[in-house]
Residue frames relative to the residue before (quaternion, step in Angstrom):
aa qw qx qy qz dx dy dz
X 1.0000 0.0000 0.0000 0.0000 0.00 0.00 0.00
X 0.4796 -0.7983 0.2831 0.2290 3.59 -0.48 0.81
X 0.4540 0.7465 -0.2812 0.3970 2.94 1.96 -0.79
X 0.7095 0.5930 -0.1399 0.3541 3.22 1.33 -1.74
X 0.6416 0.5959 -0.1759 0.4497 2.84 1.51 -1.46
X 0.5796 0.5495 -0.2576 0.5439 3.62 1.40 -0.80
X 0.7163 0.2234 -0.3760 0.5437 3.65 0.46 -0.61
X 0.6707 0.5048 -0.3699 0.3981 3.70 0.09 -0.34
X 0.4511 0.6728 -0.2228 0.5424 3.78 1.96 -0.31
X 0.7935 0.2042 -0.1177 0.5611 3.22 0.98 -1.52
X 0.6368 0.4514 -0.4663 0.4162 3.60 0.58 0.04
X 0.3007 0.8134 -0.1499 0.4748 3.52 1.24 0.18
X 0.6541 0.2945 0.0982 0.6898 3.27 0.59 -1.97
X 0.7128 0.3322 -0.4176 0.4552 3.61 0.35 -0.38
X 0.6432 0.4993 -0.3877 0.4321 3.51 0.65 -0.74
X 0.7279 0.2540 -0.2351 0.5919 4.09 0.13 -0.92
X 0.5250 -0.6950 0.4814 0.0979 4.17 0.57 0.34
X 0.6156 -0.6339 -0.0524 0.4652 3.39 2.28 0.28
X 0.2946 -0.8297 0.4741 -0.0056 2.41 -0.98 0.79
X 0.5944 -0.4849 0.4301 0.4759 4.23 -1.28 0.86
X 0.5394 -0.3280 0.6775 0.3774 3.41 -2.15 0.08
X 0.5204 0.5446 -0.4946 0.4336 3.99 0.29 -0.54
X 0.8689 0.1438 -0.2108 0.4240 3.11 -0.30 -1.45
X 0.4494 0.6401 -0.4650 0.4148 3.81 0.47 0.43
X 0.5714 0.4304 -0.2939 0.6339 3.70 1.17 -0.95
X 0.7356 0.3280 -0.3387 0.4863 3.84 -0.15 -1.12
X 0.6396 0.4755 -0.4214 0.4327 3.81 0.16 -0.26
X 0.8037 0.3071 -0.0313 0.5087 3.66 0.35 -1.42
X 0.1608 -0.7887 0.5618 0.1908 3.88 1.74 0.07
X 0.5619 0.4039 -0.6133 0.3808 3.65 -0.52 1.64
X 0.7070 -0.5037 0.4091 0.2813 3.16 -1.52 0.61
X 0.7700 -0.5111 0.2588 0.2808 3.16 -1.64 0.84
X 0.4148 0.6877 -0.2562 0.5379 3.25 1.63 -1.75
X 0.8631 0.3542 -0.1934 0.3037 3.77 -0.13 -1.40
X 0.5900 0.4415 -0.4234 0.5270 3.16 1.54 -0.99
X 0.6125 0.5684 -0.4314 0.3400 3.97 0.54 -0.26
X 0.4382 0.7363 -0.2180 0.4673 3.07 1.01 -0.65
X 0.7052 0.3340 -0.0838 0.6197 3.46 0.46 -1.63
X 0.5598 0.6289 -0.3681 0.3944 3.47 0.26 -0.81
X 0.7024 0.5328 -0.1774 0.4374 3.66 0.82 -1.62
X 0.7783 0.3342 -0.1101 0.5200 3.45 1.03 -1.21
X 0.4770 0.5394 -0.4755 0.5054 3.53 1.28 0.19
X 0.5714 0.6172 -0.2733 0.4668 3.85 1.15 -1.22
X 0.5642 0.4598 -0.4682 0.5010 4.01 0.69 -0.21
X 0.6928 0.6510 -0.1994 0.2375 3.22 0.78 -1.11
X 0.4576 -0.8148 0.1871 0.3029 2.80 1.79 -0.51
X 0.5285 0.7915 -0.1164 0.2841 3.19 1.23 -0.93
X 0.6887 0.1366 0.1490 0.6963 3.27 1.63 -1.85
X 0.4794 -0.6183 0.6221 -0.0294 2.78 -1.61 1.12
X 0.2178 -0.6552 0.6258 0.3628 3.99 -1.07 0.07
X 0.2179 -0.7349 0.6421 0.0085 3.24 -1.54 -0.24
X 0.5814 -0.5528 0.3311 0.4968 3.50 -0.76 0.35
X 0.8756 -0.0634 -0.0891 0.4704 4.02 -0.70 1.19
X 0.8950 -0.1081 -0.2072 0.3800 2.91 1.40 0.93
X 0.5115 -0.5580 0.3853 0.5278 3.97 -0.30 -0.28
X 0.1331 -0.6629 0.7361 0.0322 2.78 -2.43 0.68
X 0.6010 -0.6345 0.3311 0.3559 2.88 -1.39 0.90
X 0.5845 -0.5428 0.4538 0.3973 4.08 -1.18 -0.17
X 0.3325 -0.6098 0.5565 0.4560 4.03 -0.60 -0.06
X 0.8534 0.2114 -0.2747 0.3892 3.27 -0.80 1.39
X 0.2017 0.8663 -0.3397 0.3057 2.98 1.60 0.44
X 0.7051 0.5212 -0.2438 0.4145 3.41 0.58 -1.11
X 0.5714 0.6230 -0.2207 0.4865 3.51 1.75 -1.32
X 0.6552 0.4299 -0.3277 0.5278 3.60 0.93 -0.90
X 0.6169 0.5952 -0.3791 0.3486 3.71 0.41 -0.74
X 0.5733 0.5776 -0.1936 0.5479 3.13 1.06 -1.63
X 0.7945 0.3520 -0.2407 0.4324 3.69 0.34 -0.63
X 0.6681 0.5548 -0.3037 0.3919 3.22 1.38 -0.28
X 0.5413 0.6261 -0.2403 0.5072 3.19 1.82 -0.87
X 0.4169 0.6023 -0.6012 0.3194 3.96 0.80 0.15
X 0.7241 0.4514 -0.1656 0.4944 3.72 1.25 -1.17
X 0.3192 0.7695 -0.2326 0.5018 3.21 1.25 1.16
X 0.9000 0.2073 0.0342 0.3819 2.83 -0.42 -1.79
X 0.8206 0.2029 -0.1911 0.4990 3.71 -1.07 0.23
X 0.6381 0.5405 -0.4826 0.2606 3.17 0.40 0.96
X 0.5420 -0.7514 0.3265 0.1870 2.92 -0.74 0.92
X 0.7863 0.0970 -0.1517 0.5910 4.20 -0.83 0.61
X 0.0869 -0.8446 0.5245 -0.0638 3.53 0.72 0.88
X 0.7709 0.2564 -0.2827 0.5099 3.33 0.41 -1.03
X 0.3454 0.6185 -0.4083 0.5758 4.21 0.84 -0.07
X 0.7594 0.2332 -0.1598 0.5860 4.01 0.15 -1.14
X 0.7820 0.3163 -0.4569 0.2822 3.46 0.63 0.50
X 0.4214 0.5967 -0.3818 0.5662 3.40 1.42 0.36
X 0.6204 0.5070 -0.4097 0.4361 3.67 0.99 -0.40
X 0.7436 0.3818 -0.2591 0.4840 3.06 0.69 -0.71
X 0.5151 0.4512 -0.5223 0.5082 3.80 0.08 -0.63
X 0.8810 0.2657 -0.2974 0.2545 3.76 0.22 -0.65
X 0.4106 0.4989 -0.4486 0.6174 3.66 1.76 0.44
X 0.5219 0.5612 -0.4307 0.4766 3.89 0.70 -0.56
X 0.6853 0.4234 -0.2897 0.5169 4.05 0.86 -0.93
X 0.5984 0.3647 -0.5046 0.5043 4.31 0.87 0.15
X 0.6529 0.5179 -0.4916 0.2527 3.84 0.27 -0.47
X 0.1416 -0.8113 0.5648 0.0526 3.66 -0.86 0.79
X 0.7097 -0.4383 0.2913 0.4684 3.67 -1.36 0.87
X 0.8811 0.1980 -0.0432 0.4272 3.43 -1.51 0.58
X 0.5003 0.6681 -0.4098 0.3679 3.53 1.28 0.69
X 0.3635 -0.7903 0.4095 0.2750 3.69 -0.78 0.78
X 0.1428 0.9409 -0.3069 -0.0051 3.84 0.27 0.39
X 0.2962 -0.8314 0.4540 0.1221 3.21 -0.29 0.85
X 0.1562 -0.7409 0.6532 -0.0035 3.84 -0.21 1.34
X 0.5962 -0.6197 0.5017 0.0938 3.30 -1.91 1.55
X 0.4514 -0.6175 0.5494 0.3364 3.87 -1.10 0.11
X 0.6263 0.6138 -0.3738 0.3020 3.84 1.13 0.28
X 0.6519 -0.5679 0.3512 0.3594 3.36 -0.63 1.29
X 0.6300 0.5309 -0.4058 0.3957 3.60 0.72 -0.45
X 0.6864 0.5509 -0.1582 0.4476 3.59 1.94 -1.18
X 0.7424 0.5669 -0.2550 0.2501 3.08 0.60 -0.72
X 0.6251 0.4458 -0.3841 0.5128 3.64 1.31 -0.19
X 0.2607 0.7820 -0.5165 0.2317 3.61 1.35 0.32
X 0.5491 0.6361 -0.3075 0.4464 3.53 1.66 -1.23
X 0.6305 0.4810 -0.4765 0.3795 3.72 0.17 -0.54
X 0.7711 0.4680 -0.2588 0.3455 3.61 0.79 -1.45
X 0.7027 0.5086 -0.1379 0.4780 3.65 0.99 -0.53
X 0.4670 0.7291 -0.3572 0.3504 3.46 1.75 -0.26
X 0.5558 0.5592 -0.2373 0.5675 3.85 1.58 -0.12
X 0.7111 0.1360 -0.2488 0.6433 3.78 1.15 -0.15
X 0.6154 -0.5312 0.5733 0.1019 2.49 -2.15 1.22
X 0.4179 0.6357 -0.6073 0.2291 3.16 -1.05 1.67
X 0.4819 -0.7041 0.4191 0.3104 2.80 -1.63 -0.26
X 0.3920 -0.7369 0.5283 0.1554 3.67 -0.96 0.94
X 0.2503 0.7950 -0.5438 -0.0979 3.27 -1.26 0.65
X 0.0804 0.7665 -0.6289 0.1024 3.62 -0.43 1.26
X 0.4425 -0.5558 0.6715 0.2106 3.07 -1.88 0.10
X 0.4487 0.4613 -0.5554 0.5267 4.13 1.10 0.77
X 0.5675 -0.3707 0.7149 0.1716 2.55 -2.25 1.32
X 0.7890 0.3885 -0.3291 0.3438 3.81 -0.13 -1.23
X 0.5259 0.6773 -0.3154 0.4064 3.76 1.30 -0.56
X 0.8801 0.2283 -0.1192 0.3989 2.84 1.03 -1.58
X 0.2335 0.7243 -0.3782 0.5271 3.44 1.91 0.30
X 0.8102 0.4018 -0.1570 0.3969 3.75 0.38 -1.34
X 0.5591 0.6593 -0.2041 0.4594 3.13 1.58 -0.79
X 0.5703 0.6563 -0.2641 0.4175 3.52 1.17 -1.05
X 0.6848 0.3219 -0.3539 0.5497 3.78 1.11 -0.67
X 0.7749 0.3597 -0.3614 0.3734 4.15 -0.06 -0.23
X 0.4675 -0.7576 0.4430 0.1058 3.82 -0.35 1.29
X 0.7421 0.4027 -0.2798 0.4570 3.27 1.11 -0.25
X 0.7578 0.3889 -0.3814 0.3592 3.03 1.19 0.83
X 0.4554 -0.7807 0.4102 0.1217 2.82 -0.37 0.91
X 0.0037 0.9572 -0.2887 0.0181 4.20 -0.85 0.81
X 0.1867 -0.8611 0.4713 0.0378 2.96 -0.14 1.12
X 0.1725 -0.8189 0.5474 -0.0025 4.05 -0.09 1.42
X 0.5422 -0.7387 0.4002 0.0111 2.87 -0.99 1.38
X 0.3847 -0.8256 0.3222 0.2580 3.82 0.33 1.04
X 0.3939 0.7602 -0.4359 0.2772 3.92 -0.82 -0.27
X 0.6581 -0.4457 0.4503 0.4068 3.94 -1.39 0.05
X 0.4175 -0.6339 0.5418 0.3609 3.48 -1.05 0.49
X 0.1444 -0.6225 0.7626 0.1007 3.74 -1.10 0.40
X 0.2969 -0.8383 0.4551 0.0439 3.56 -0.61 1.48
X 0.5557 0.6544 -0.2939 0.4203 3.43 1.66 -0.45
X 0.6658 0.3112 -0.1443 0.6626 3.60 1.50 -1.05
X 0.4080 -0.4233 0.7402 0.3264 4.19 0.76 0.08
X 0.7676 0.4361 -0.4062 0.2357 4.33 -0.71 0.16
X 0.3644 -0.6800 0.5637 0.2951 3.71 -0.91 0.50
X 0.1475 -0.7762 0.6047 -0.1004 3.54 -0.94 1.34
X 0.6557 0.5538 -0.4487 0.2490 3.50 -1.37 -0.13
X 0.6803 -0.4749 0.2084 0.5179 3.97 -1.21 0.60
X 0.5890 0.6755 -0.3677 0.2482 3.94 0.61 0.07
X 0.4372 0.6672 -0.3560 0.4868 2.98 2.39 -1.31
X 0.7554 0.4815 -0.2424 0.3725 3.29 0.41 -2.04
X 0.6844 0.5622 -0.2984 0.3555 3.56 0.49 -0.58
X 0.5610 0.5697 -0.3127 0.5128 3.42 1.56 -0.78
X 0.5256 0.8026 -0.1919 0.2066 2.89 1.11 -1.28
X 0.6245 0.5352 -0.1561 0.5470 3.23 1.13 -2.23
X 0.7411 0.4308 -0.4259 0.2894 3.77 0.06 -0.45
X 0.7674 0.4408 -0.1952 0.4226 3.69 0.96 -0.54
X 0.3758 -0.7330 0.5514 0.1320 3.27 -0.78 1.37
X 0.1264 -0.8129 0.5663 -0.0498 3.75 -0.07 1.19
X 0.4875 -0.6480 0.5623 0.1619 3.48 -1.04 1.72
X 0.8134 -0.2333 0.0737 0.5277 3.50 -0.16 -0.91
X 0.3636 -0.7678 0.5122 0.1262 3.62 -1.61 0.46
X 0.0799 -0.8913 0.4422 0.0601 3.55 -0.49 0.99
X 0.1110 0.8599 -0.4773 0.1428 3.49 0.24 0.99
X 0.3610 -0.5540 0.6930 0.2874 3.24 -1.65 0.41
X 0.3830 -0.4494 0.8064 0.0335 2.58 -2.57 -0.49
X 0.0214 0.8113 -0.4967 -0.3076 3.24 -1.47 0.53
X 0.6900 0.3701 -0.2706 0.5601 2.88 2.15 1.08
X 0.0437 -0.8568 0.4938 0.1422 3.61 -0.83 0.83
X 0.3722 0.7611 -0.5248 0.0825 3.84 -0.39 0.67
X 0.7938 -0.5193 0.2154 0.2321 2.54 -1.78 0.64
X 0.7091 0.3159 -0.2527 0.5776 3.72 1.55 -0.55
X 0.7429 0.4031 -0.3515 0.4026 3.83 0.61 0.07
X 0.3617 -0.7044 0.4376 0.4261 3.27 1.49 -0.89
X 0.8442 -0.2646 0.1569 0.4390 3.24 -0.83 -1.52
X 0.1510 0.8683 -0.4649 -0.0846 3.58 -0.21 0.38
X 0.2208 -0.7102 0.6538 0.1396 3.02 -1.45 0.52
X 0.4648 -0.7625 0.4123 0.1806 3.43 -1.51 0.80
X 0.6740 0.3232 -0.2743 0.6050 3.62 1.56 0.27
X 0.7258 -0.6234 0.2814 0.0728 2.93 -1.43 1.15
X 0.5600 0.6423 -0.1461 0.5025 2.61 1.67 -1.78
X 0.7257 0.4737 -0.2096 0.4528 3.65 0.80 -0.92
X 0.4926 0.7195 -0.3036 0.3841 3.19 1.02 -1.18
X 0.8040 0.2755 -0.1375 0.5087 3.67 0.59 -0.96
X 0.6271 0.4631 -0.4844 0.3969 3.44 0.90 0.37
X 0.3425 0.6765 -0.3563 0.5459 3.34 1.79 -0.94
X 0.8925 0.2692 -0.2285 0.2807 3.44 -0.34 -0.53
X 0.6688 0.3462 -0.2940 0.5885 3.36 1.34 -0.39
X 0.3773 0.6445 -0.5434 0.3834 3.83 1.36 0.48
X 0.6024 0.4902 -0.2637 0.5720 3.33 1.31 -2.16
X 0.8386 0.1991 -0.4363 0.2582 3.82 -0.41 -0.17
X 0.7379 0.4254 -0.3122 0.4209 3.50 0.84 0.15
X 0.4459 0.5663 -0.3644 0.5897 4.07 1.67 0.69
X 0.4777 -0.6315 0.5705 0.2179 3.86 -1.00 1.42
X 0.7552 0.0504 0.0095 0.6535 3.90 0.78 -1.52
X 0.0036 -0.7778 0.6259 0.0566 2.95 -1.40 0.95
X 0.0091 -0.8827 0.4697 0.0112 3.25 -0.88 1.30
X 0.4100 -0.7983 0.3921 0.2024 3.67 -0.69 1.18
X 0.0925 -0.8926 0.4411 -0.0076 3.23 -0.55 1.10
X 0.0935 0.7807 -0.5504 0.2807 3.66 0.27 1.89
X 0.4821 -0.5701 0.6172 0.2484 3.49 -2.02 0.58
X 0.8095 -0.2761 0.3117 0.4138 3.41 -1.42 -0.15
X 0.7463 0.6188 -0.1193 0.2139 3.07 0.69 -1.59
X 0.4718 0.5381 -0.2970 0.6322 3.43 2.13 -0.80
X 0.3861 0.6809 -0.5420 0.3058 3.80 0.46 -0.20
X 0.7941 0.1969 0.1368 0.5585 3.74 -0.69 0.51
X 0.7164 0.3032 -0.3092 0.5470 3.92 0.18 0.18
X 0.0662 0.7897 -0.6041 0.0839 3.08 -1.68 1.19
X 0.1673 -0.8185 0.5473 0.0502 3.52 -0.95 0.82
X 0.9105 0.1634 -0.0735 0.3727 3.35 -1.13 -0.21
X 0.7871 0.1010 0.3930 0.4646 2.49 -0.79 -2.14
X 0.3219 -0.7194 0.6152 0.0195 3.31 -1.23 1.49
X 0.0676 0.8504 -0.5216 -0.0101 3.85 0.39 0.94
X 0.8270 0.0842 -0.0695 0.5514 4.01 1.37 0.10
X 0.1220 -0.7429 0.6338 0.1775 3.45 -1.00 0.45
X 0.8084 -0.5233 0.0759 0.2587 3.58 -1.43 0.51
X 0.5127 0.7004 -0.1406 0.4762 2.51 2.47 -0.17
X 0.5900 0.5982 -0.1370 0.5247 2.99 1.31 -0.18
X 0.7934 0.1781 -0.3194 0.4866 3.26 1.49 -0.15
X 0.3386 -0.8611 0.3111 0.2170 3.41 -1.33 -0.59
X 0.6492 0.0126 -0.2793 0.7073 2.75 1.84 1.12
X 0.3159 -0.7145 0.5939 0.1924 3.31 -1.32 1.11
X 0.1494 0.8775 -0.4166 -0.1849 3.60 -0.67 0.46
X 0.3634 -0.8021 0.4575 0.1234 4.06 -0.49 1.59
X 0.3260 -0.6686 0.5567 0.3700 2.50 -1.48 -0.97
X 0.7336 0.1748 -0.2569 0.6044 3.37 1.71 0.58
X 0.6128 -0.4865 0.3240 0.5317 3.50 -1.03 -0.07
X 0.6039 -0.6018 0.4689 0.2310 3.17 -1.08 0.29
X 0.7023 -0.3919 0.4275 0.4129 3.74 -0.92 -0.14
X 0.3859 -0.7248 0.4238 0.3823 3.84 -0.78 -0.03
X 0.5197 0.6313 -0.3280 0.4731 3.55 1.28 0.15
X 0.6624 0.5981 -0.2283 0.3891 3.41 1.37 -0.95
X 0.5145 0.6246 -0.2786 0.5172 2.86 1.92 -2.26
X 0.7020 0.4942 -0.3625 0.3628 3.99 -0.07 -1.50
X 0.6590 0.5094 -0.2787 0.4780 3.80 0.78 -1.34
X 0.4751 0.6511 -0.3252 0.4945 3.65 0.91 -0.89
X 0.8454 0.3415 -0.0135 0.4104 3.27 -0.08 -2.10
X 0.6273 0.3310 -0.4237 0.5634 3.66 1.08 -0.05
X 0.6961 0.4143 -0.3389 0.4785 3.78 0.57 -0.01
X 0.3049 -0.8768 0.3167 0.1946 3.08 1.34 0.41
X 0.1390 0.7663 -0.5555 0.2914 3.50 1.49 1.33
X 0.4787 -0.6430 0.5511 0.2318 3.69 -1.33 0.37
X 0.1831 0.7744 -0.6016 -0.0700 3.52 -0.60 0.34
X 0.4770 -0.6376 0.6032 -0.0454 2.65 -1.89 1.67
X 0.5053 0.7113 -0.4795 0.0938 4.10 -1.09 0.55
């Protein structure tokens, strides 16, 4: 998968500080053309530099990584949340306003969408952290108290910013999906942005792994109405598919 190959590229170059296009082909066995290629899209990222027959790391490089890796760790079906997204990354279109969720399922949504011109709006630190390496997007962070458990800025200011901005499409998680509560989430603090996301976003589309299937928590912040595409990483159940298809929601996996 190339994605993989790219972070495992740049962690790489950071470790040996740099390294030829030679040894980059003979290591990763692909062609010059390809290691260039990668090279180009490693270079948004920010991290590395080229050089004469090849790339070097930045001075401080290692410090940014390290900071980048908060939106990383402990999460759980990683590779699952990355197939969601490469494929919600394929509904955003040029010049769209969109508003992207604090759930691990959302948040690599930034890698796929870093090639079209829009505009982001979230209340993640990690969203807007990731956002900082692709120029064509453009951001607009969402005010409020930091809540350190989600990395996200929360409180009656988030929601209040909120009301002013007409938002093209929404991409949000869950940390429950079922069939008699709908969506739920398990913090308050969120709870009320969830909802004034869903009333102020043209398409909304729910973006969850297998694993939210059946599970529910708290707070009920949507029901199936309410969206308009679901997007997994497998098929769903056959009870869901029907509920889906009578709410006439799209699903994507």
């Amino acid at each position: 998968m190339r994605d993989k190959r790219l972070d495992d590229m740049e962690e790489y170059i950071l470790a040996q500080k740099d390294s030829s296009l030679d040894e980059l082909c003979e290591k990763y066995r692909i062609s010059k053309n390809t290691v260039r290629r990668d090279i180009d899209e490693l270079l948004l990222r920010g991290n590395i530099k080229k050089v004469y027959g090849g790339v070097k790391a930045k001075e401080n490089a290692g410090k940014e990584v390290e900071l980048s890796a908060f939106s990383e760790r402990n999460i759980s079906h990683k590779e699952e949340k990355e197939k969601i997204c490469q494929l919600a990354g394929e509904l955003v279109k040029e010049g769209d306003t969109i508003f992207i969720d604090t759930g691990s399922s959302c948040v690599n949504l930034v890698k796929y969408i870093g090639h079209v011109s829009c505009m982001i709006i979230t209340n993640s630190l990690r969203v807007a952290y990731m956002a900082k390496d692709y120029p064509k997007l453009q951001l607009l962070m969402l005010p409020g108290s930091l809540r350190r458990e989600t990395m996200s800025f929360v409180g009656l200011e988030t929601v209040d910013q909120l009301r002013i901005y007409n938002i093209d499409q929404a991409f949000m998680a869950a940390t429950g999906v079922s069939l008699q509560k709908g969506m739920t989430n398990a913090s308050a603090y969120e709870y009320s942005i969830k909802k004034e996301v869903l009333e102020r976003s043209g398409v909304k589309n729910l973006m969850v792994d297998h694993s939210k299937f059946g599970k529910t928590a708290l707070y009920t912040f949507g029901d199936f109405q309410d969206f308009d595409c679901l997007v997994t990483d497998t098929c769903p159940p056959e009870d869901y598919i029907e509920v889906l298809s009578k709410n006439h929601v799209k699903l994507l996996y």
